[in-house]
N, CA and C atoms as an extended XYZ file, in Angstrom:
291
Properties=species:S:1:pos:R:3:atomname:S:1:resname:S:1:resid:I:1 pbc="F F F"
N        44.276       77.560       80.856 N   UNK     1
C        42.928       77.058       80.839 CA  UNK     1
C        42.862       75.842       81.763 C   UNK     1
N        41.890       75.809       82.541 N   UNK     2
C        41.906       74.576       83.208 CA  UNK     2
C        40.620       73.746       82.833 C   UNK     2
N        40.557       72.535       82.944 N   UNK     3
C        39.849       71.504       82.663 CA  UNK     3
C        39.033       70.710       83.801 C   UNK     3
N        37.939       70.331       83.537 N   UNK     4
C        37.300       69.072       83.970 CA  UNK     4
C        36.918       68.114       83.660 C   UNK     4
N        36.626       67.164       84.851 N   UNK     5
C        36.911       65.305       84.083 CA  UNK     5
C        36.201       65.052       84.636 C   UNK     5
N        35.227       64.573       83.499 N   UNK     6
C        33.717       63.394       83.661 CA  UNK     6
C        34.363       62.199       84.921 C   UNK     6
N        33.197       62.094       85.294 N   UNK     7
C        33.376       60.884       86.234 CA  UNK     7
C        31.583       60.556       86.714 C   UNK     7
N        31.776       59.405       87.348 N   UNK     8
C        30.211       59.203       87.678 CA  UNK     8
C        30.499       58.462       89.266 C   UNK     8
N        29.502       59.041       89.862 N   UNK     9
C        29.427       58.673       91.577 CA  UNK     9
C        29.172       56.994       92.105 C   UNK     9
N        30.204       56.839       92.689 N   UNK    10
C        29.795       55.381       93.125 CA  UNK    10
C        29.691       55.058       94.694 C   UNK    10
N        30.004       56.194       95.180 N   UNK    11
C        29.657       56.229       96.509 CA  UNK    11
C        29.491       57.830       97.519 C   UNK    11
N        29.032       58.084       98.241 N   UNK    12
C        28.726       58.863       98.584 CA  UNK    12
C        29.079       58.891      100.373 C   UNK    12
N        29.857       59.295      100.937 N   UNK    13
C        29.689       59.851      102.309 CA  UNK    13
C        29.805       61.253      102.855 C   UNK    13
N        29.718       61.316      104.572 N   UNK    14
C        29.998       62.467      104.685 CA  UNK    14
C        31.425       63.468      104.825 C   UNK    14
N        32.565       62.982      104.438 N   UNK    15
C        33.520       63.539      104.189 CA  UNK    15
C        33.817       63.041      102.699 C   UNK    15
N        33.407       62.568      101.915 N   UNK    16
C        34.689       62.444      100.543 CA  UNK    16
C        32.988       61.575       99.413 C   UNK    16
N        33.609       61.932       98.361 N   UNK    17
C        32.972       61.032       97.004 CA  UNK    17
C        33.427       60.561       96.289 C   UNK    17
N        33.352       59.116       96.409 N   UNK    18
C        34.380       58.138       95.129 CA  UNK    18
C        33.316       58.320       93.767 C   UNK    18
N        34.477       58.892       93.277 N   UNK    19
C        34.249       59.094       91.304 CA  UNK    19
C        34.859       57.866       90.670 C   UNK    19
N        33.908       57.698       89.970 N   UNK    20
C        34.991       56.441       88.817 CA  UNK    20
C        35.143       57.498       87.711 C   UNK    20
N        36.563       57.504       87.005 N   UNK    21
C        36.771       58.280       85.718 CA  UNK    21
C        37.255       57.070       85.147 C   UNK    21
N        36.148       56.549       84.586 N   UNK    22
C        36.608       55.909       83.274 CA  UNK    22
C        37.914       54.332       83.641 C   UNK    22
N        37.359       53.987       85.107 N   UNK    23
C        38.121       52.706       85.276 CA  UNK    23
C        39.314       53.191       86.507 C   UNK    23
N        39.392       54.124       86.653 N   UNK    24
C        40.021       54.903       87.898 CA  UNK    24
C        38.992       55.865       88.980 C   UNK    24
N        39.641       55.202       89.787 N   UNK    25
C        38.433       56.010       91.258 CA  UNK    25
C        39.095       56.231       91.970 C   UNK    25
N        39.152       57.551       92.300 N   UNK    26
C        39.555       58.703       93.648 CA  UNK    26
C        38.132       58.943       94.417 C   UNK    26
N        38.663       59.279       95.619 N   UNK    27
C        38.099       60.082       96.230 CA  UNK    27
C        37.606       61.495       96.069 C   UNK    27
N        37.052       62.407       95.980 N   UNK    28
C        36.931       63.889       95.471 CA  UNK    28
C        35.901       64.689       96.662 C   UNK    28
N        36.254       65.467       96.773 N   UNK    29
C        35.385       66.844       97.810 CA  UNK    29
C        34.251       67.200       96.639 C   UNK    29
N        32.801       67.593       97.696 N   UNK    30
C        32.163       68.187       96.716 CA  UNK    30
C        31.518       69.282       97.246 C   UNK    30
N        31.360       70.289       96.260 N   UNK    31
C        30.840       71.913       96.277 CA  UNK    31
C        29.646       71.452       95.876 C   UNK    31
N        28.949       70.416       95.449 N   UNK    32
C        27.215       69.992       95.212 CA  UNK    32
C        26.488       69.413       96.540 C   UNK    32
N        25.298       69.476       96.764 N   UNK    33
C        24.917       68.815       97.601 CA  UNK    33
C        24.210       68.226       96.594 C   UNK    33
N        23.166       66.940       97.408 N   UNK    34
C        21.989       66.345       97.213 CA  UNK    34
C        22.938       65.327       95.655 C   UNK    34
N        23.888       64.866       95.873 N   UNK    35
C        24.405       63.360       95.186 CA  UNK    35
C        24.161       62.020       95.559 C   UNK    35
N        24.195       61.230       94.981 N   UNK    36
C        24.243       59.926       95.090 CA  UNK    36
C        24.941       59.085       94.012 C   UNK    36
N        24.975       57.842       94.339 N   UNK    37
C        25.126       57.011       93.420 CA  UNK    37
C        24.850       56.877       92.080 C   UNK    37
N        25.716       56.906       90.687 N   UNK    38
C        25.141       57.032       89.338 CA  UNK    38
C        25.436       57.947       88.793 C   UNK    38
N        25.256       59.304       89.446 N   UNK    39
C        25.168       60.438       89.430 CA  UNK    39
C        26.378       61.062       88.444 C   UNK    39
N        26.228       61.458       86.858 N   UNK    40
C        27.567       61.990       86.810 CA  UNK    40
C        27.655       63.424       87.051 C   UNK    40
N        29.471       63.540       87.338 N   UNK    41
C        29.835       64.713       87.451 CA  UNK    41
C        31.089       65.206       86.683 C   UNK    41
N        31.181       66.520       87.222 N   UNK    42
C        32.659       67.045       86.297 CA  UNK    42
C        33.398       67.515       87.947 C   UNK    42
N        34.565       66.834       88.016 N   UNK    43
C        35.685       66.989       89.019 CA  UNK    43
C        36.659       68.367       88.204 C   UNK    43
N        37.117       69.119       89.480 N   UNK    44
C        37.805       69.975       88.643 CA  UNK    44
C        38.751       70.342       90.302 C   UNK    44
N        40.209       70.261       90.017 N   UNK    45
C        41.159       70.061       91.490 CA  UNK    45
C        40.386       69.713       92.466 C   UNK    45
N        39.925       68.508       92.545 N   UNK    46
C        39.705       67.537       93.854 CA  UNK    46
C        38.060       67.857       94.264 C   UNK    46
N        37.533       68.851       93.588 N   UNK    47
C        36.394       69.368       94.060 CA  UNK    47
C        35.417       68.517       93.084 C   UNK    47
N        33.782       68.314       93.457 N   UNK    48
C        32.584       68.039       92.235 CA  UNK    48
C        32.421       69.569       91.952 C   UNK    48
N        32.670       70.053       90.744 N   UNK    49
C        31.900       71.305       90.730 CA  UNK    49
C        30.537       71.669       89.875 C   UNK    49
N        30.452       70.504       89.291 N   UNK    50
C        28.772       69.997       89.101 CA  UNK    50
C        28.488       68.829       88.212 C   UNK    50
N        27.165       68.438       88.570 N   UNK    51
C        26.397       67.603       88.143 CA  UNK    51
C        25.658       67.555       86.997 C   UNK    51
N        25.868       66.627       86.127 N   UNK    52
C        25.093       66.357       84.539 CA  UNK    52
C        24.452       65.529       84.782 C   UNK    52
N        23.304       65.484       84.066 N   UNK    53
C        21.751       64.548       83.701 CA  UNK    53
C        22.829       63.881       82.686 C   UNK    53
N        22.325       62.848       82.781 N   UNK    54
C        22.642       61.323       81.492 CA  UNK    54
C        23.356       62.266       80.308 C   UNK    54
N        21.958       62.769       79.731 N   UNK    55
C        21.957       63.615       78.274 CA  UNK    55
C        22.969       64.644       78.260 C   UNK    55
N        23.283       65.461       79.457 N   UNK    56
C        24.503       66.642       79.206 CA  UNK    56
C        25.430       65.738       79.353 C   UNK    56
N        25.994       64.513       79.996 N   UNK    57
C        27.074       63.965       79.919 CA  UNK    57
C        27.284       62.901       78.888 C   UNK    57
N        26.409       62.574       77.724 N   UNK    58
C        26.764       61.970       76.558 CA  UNK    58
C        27.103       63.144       75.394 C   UNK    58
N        26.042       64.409       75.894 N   UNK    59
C        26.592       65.438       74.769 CA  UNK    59
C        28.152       66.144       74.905 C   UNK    59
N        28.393       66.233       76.090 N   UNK    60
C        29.430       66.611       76.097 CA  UNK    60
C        30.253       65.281       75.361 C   UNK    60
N        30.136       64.151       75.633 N   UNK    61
C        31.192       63.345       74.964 CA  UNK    61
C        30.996       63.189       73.354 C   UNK    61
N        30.048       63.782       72.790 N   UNK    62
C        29.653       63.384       71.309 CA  UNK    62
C        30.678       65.024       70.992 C   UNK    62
N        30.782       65.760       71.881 N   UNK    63
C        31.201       67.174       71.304 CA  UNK    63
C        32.647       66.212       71.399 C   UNK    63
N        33.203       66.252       72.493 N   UNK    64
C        34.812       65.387       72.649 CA  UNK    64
C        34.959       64.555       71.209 C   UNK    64
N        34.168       63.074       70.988 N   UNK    65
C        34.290       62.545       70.548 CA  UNK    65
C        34.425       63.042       68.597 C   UNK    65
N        33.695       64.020       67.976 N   UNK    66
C        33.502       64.598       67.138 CA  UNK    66
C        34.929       65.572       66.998 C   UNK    66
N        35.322       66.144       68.055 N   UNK    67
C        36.733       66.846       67.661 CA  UNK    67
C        37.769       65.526       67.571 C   UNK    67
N        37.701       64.241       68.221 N   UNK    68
C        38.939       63.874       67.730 CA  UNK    68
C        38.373       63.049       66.858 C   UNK    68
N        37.088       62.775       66.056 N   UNK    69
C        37.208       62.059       64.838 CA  UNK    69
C        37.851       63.258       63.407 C   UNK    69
N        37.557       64.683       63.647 N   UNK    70
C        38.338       65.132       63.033 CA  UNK    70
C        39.795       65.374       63.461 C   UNK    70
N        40.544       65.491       64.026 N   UNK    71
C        41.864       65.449       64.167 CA  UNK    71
C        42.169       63.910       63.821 C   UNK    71
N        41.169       62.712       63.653 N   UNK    72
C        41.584       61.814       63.102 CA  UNK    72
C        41.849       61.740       61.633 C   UNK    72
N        40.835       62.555       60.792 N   UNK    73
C        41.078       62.638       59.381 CA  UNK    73
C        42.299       63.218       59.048 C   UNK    73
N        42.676       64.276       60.254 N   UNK    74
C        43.524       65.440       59.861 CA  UNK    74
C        44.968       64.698       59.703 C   UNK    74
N        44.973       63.418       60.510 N   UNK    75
C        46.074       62.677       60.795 CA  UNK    75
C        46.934       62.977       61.973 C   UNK    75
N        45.990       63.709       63.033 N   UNK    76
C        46.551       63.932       64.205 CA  UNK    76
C        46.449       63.424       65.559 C   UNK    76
N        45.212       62.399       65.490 N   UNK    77
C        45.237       61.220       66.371 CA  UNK    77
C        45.138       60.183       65.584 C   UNK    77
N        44.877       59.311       66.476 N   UNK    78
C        44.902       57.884       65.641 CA  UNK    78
C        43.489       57.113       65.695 C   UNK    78
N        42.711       56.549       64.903 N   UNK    79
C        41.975       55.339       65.394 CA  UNK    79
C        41.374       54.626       66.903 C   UNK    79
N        42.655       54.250       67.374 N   UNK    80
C        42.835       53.858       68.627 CA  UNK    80
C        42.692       54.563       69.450 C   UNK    80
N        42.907       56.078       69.206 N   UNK    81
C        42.440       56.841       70.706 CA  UNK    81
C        40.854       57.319       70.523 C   UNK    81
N        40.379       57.112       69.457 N   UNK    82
C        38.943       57.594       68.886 CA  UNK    82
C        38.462       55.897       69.732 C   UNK    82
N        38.467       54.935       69.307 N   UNK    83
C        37.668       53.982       69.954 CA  UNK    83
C        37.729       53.643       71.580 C   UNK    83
N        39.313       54.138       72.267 N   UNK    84
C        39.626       54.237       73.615 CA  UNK    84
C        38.296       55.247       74.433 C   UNK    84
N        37.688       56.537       73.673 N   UNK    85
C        37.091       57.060       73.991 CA  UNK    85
C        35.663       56.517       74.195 C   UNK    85
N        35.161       55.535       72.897 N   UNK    86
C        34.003       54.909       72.995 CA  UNK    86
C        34.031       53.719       73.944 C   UNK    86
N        34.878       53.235       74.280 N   UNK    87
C        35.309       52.130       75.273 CA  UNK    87
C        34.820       52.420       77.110 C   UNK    87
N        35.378       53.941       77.080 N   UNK    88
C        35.129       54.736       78.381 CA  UNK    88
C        33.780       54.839       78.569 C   UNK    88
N        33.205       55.340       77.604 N   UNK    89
C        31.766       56.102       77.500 CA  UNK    89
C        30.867       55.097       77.997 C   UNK    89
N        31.211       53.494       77.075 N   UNK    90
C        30.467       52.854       77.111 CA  UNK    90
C        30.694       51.841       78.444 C   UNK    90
N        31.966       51.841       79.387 N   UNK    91
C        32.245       51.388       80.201 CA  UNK    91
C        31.439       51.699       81.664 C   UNK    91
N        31.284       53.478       81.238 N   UNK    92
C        30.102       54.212       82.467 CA  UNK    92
C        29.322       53.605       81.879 C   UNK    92
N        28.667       54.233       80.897 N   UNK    93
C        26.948       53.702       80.776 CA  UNK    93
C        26.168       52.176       80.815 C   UNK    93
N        27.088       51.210       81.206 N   UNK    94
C        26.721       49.534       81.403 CA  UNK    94
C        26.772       49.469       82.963 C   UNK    94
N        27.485       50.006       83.497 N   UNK    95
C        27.627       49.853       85.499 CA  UNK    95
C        26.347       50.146       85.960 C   UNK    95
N        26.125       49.357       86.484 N   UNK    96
C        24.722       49.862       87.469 CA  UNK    96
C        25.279       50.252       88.675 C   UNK    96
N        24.659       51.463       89.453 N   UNK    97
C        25.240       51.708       90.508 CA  UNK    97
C        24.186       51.766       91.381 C   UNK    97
């Protein structure tokens, strides 16, 4: 199974797009046009392979965030990685870009 990782646009040119994920920023190729600044996305091997409105990229993290508050009851994460997550979330959503 392969995965993708939220990130939100902080710059935009014509060869490359710096993503911030959560306090780390690469560069990334994108398969979207019409980006800018703010903008989040889901990176998946080096590529944007699309773009979320505000609302799909907090729901997706309330879905994230909701599986590891149960694997927290279960005793299979900890506390600390449940608030590391709200730390991120809330680290995008204060940046003005």
């Amino acid at each position: 199974m392969c995965w993708g990782v939220y990130g939100k646009v902080l710059e935009v040119s014509e060869e490359f797009v710096r993503v911030d994920f959560g306090g780390v920023v690469k560069e990334v190729l994108s398969a979207i046009d019409d980006l800018s600044p703010g903008d989040y996305v889901v990176v998946h091997a080096g590529f944007i392979i699309s773009k979320l409105s505000e609302e799909e990229f907090l729901e997706s993290f309330r879905y994230i965030r909701e599986a590891v508050e149960r694997l927290v009851e279960e005793g299979e994460m900890s506390t600390e990685e449940l608030e590391e997550i709200d730390k991120v979330v809330n680290k995008w959503l204060s940046k003005k870009y």
